[in-house]
BAMIVEX-58398 format. One record per residue: z, x, y of N, C-alpha, C, O, CB in turn; residue in three letters. Coordinates in steps of 0.05 Angstrom, whole numbers, padded with zeros to 5 digits, always signed. Each point is the difference from the previous one (the first is absolute). Last residue first. Glycine has a CB too. Layout:
REM residues N
ZXYZXYZXYZXYZXYala/...
This chain:
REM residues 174
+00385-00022-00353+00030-00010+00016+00024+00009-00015+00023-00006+00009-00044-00037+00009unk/-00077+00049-00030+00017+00020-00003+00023-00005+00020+00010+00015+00016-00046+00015-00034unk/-00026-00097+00007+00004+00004-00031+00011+00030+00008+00004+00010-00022-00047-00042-00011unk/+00031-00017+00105+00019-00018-00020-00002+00014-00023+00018-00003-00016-00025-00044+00033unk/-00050+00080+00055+00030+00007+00001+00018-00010-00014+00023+00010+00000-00031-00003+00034unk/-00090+00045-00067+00020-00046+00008+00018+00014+00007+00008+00021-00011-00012-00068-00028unk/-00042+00134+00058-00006-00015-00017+00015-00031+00014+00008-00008+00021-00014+00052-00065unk/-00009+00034+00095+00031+00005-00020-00005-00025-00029+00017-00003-00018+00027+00015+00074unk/-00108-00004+00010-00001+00025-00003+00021+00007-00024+00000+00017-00018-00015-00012+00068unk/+00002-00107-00034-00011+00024+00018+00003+00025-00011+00005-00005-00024+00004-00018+00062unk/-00023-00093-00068+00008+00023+00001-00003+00020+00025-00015-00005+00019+00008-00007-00065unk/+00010-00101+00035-00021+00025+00001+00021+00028-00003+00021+00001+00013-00062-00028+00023unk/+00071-00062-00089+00000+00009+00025-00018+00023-00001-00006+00013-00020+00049-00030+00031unk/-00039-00045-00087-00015-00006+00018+00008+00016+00034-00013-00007+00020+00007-00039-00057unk/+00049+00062-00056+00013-00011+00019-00010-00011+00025+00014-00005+00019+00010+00031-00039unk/-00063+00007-00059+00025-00006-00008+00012-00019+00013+00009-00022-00007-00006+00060-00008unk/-00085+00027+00032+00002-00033-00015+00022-00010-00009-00005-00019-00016-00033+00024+00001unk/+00022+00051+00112+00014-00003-00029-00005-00022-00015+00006-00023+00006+00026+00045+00009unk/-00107+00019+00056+00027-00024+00000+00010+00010-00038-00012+00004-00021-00014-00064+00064unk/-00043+00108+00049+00002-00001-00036+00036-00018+00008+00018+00002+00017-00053+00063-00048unk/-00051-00030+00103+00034-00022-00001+00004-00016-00030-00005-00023-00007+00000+00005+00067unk/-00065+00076-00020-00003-00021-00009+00026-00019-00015+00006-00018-00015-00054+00043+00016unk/+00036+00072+00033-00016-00004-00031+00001-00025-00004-00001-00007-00023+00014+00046-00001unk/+00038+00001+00105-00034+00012-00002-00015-00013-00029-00024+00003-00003+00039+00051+00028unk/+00076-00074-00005-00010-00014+00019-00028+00015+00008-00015-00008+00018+00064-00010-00004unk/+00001+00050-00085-00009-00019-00004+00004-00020+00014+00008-00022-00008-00009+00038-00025unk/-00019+00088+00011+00027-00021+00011-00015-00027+00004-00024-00002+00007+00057+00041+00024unk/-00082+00046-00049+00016-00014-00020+00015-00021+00010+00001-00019-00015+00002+00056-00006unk/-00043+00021+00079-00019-00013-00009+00007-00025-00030-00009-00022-00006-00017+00071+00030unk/+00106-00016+00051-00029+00021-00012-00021-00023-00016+00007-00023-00001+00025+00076-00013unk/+00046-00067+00103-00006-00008-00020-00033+00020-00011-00021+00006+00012+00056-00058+00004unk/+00007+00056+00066+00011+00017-00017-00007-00012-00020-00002+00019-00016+00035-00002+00037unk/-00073-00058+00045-00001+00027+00005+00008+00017-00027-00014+00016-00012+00024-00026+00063unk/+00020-00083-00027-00026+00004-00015-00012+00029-00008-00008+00006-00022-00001-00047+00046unk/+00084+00016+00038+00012+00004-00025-00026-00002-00020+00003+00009-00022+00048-00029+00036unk/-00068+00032+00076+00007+00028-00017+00016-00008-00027+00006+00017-00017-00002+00013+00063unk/-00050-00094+00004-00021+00014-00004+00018+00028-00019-00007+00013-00020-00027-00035+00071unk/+00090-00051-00011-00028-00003-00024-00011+00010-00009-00003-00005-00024-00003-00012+00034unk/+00053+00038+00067+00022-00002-00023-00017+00001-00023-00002+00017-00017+00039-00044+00039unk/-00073+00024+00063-00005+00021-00015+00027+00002-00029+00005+00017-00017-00031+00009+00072unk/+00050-00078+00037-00027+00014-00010+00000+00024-00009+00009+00021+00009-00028-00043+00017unk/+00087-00059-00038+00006+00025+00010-00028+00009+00002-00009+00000-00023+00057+00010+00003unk/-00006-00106+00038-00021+00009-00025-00001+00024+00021-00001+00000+00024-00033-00045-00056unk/+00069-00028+00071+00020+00028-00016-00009+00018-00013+00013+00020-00006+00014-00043+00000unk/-00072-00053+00043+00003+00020+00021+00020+00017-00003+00006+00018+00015-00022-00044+00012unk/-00006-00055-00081-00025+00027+00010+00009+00021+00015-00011+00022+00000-00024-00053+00004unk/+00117-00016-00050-00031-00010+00023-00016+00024-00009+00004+00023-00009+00017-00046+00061unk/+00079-00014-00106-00025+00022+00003-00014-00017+00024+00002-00024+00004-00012+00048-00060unk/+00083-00067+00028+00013+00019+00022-00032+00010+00004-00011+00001+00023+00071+00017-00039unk/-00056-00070-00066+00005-00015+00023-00008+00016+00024-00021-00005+00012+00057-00021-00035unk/-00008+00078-00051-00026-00007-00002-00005-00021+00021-00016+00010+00016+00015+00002-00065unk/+00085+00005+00031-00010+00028+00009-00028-00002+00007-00009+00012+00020+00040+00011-00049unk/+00016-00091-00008+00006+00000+00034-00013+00020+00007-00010+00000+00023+00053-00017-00018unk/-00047+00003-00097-00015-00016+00010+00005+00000+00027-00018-00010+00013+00014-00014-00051unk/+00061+00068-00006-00024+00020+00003-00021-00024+00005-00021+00010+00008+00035+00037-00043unk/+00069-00078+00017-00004+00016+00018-00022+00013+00005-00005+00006+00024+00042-00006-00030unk/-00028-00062-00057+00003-00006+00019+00002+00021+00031-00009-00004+00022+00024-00031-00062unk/-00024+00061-00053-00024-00008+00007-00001-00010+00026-00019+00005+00014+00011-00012-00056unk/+00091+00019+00005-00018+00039+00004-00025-00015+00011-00005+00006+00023+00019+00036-00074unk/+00049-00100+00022+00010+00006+00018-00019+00032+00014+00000+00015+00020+00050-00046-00043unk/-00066-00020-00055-00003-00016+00022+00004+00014+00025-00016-00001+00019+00029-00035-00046unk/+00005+00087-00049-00028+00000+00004-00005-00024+00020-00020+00003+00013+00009+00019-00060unk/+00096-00016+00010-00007+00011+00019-00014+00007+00005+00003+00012+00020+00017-00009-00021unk/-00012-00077-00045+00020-00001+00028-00009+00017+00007-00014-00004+00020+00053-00012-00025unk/-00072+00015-00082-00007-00009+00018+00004-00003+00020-00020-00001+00014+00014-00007-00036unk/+00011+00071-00047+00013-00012+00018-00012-00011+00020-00007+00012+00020+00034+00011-00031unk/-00090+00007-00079+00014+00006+00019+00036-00015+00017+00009-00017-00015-00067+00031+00013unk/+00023-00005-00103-00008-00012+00025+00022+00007+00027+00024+00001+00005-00049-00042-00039unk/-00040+00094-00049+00028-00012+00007+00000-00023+00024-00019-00003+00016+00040+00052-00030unk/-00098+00003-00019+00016+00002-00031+00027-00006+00005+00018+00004-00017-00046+00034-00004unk/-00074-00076+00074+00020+00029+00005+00021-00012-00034-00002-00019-00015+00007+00030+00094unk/-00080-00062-00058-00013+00024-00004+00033+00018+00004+00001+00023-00008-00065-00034+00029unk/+00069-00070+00012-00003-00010-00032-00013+00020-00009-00007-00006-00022+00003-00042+00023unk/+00001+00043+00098+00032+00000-00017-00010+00009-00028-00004+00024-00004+00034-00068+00029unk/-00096+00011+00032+00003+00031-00007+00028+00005-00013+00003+00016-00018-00033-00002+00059unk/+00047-00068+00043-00047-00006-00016+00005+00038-00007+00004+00021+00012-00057-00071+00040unk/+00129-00007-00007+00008+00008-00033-00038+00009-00009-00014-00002-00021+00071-00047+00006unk/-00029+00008+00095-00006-00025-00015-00002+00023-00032-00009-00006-00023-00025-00038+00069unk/+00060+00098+00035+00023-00029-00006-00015-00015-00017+00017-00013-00011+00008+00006+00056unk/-00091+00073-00030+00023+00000-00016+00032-00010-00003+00015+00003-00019-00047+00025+00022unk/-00047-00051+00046-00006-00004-00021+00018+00011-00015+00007-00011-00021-00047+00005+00032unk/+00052+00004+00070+00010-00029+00001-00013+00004-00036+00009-00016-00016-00015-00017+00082unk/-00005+00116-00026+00017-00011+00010+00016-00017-00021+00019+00006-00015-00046-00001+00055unk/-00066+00009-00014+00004+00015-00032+00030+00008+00005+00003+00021-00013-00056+00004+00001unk/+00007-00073+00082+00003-00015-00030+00012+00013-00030+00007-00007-00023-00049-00015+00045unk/+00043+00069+00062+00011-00022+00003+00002-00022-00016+00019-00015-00005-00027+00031+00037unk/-00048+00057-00026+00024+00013-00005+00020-00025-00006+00014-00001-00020-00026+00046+00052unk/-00072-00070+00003-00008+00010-00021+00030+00012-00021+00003-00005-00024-00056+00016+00057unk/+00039-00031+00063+00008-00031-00018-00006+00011-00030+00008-00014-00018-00027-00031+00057unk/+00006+00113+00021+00026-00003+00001+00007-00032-00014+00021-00008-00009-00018+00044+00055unk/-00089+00000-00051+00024+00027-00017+00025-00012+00008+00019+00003-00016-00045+00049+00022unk/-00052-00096+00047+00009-00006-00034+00011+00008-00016+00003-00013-00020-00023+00004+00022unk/+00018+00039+00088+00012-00022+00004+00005-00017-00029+00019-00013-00008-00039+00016+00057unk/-00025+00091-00038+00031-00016+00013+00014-00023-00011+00020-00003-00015-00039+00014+00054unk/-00070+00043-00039+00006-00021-00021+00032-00008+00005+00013-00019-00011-00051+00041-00026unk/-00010+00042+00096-00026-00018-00006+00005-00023-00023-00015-00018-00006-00016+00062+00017unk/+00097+00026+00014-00004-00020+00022-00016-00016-00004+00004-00022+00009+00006+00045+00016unk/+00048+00024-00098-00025+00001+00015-00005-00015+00016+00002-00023-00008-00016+00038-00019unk/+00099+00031-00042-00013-00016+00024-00027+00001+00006-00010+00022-00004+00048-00016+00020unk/+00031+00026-00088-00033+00018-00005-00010-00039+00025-00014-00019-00007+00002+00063-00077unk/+00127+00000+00086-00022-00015-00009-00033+00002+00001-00008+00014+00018+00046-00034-00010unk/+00029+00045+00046-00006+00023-00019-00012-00007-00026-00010+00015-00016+00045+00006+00036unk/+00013-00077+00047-00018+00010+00014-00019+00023-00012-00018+00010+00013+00049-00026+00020unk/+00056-00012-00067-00030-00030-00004-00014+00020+00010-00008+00016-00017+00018-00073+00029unk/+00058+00113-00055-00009-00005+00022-00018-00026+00007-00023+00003-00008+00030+00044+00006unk/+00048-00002-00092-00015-00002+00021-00001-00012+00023+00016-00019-00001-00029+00029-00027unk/+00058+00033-00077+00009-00017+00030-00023+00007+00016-00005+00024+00001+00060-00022+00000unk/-00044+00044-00083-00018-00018-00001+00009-00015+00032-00020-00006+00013+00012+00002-00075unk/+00067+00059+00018-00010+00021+00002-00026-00011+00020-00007+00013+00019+00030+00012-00068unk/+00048-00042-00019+00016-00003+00035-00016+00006+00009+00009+00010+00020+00032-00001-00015unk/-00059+00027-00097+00016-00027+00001+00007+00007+00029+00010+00022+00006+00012-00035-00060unk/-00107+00054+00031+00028-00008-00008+00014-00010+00011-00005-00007+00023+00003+00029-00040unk/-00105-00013-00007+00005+00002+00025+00030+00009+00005-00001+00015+00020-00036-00049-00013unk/+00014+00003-00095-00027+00011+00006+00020+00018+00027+00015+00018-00005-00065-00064-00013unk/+00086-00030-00003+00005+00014-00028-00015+00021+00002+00005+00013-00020+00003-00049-00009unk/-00003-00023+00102+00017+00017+00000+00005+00018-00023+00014+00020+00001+00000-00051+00027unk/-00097-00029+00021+00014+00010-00025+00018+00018+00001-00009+00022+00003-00024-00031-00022unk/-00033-00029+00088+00034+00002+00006+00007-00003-00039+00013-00018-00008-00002-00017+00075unk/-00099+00023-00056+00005+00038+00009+00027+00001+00010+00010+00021+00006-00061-00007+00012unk/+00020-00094-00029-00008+00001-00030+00012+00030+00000+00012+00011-00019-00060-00046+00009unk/+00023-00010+00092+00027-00011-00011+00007+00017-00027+00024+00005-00003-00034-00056+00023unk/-00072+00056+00018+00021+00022+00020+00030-00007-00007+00020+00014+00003-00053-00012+00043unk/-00048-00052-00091+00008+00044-00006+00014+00006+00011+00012+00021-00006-00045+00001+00001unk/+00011-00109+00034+00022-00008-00023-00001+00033-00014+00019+00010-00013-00031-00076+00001unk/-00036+00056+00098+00032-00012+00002+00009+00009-00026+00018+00017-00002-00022-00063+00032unk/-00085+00048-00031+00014+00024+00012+00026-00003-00003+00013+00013-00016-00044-00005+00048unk/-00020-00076-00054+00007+00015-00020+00020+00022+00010+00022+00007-00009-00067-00018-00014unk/+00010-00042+00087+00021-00014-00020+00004+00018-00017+00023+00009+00000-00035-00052+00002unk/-00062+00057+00045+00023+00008+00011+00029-00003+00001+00018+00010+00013-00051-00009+00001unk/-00052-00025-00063+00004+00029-00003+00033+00000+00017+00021+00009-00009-00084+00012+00009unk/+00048-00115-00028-00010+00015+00012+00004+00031-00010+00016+00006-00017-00014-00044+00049unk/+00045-00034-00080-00022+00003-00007-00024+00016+00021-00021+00006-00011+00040-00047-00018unk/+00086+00012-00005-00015+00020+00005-00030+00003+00000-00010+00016-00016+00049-00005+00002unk/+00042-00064-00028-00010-00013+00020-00022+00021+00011-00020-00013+00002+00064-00018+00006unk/+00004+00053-00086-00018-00017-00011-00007-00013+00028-00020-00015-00003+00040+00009-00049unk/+00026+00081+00057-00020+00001-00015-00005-00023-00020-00007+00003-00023+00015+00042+00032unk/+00063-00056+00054-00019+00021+00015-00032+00004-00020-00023-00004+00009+00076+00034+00013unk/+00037-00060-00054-00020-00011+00020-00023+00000+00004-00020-00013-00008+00045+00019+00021unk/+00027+00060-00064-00016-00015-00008-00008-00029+00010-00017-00013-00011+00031+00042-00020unk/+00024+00045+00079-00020+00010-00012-00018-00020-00018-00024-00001-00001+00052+00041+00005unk/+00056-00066+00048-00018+00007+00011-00033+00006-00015-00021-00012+00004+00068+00025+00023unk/+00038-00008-00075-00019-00029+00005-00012-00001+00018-00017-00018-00004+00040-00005-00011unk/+00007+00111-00005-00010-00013-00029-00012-00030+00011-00023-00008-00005+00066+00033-00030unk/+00006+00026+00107-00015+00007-00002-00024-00014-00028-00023-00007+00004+00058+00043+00027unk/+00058-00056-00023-00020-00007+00020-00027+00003+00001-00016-00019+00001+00048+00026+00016unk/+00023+00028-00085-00004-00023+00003-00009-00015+00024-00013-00021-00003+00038+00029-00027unk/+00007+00080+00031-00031-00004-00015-00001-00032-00009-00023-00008+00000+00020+00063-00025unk/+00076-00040+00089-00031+00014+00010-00028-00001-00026-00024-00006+00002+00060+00048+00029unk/+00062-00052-00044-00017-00036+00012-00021+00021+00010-00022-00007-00010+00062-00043+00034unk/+00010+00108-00073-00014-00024-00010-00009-00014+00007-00017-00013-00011+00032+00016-00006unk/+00026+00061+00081-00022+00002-00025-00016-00003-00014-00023+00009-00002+00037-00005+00007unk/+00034-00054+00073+00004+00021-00008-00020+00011-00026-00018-00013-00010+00064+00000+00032unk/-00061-00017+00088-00002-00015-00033+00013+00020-00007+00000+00021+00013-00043-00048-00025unk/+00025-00011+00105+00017+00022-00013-00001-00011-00027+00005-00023-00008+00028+00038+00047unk/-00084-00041+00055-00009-00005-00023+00017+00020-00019-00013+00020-00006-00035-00039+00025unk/+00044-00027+00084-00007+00023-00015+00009+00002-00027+00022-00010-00001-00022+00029+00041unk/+00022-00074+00045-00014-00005-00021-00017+00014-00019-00020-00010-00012+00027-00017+00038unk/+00046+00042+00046+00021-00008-00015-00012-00017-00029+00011-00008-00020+00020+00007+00069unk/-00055+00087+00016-00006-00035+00002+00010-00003-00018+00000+00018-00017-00036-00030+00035unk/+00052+00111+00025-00003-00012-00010+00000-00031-00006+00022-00009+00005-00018+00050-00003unk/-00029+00021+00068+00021-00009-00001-00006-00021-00031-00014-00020+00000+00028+00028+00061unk/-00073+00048-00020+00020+00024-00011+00017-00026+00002+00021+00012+00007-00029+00048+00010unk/-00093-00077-00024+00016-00012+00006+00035+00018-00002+00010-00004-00022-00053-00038+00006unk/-00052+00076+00007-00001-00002+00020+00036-00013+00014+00013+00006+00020-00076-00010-00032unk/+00028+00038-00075+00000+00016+00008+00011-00001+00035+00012+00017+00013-00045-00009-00056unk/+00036-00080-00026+00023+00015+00006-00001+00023+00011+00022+00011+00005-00008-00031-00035unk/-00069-00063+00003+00000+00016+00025+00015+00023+00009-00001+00011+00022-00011-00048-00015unk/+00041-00030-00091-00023-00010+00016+00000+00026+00032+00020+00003+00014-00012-00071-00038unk/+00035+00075-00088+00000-00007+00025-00017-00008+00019-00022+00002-00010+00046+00017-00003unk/+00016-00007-00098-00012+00003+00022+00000-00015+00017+00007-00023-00002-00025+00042-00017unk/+00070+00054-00057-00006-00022+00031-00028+00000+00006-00015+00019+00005+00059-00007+00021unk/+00036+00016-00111-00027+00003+00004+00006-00027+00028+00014-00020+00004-00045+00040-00066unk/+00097+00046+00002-00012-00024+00000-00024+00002+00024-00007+00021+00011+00053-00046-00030unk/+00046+00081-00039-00024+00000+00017-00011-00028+00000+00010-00018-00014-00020+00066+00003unk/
């Protein structure tokens, strides 16, 4: 099994060649430096959002092949667009600069986490406003209960400075 993600794919049926095939392992390692990026650049609400929705592709929690997503399914907002997408984008280039490494218990592959970031930096490029699904936002907020922790003030692993979610650090049950 393995894990995808993709850009628009409800709309796009031919698949783009820039679409995002991880296998297993490179998925939670993706996912891991993303996360701890992410949670040390993060500092709007709508930043945070980003880095729980990342945090909730835990495959140890969620299972293995299981986490693959959609950009457009992403926690988007039109009113913050444009800084969610330079926002994604540093948290990108922050984990090619390794921000957060020195918290995980191996070291990654570098080549192919280049090669994962690089792509999914096209994915993110590709986004407009005008992909943004209405009401994506609102219902992945929707399901979240009073506990979860894009309702309680966006609680961070002290271990691993990434924000948690529902499934807890995605680095510490990796």
């Amino acid at each position: 099994m393995s894990n995808m993600i993709c850009f628009n794919f409800r709309s796009d049926k031919n698949a783009l060649k820039d679409d995002l095939s991880m296998s297993n392992g490179g998925t939670s390692v993706f996912i891991n430096v993303l996360c701890l990026s992410g949670g040390r650049l993060a500092q709007t609400q709508s930043q945070k959002r980003f880095m729980v929705f990342l945090a909730e592709k835990n495959q140890s929690v969620c299972g293995i092949g299981t986490v693959g997503f959609d950009i457009v399914d992403m926690p988007w907002n039109r009113d913050s667009f444009e800084e969610d997408k330079e926002f994604m984008l540093r948290v990108i280039e922050g984990a090619r600069r390794k921000l957060g490494w020195e918290t995980l218990g191996y070291e990654p592959n570098e080549e192919i986490v280049a090669e994962y970031l690089g792509t999914f930096q096209k994915l993110i490029e590709r986004m407009t406003a005008n992909d943004i699904i209405e009401g994506s936002l609102t219902e992945w907020l929707s399901e979240a209960d009073e506990n979860d922790p894009v309702k309680c003030g966006f609680p961070k692993c002290k271990k691993h400075d990434a924000y948690i979610c529902v499934h807890g650090c995605q680095v510490c049950t990796d």
